[in-house]
Structures are given as structure tokens and as C-alpha cells.
N, C-alpha and C positions, 0 to 999 in steps of 0.2 A: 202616758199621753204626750205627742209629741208638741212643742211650742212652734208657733205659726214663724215662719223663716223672717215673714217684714219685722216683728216685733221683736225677733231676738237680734235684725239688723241695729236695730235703736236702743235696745237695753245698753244703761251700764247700771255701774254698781253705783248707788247715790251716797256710800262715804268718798271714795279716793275716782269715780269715774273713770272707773278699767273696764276692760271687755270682762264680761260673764258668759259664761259653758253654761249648756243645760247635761247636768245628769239625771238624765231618764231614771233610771233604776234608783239611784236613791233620792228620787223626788227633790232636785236641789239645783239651785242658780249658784256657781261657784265665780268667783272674782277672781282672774289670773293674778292679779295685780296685787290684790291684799288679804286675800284669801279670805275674805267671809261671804259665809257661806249662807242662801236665803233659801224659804222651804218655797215649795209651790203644793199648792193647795186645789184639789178638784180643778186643775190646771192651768190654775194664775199665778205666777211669780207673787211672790209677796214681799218685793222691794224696798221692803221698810229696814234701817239699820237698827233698831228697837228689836226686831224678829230675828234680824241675821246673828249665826253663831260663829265662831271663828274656826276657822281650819289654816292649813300652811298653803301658803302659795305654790300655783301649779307651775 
């Protein structure tokens, strides 16, 4: 499911406040900047740093 374009204009990531990608296919808000990684759920970012998992910077 795709994320509404105004809302991913205003996403960041709320540890380091970097721009965040949506990956469609594996359900995930990624953080260019610090690379963690937040799940979206029935098609809500879930922007919590408590849920985010780490991955490597893109």
C-alpha cells in the first residue's frame, strides 16, 4: 500500500531527523541518514524509535 505523497513530504526519522524512503515490499520506513528501519502496519508508519530496528545506511 502506497504512503499518501503530503505525508511522506513531512516524515523524518524522530532519532537523528533524516529523510525516510518508503519500502513498499518489505513494509518499512527506512532512514537514509541512520539507517533505522520503522515497520508500517495496515498502512501507518509506525515512527516510534522503541519499534525501529537497525539496518545500514542507504
Amino acid at each position: 500500500m502506497a504512503i499518501d505523497e503530503r505525508l511522506m513530504d513531512i516524515l523524518v526519522c524522530p532519532s537523528c531527523h533524516g529523510r525516510v524512503e518508503h519500502k513498499e515490499r518489505r513494509n518499512l520506513m527506512v532512514c537514509a541518514s541512520c539507517g533505522l528501519r520503522y515497520p508500517v502496519r495496515d498502512g501507518i508508519p509506525v515512527m516510534l524509535v522503541e519499534e525501529a530496528t537497525q539496518g545500514r545506511p542507504s
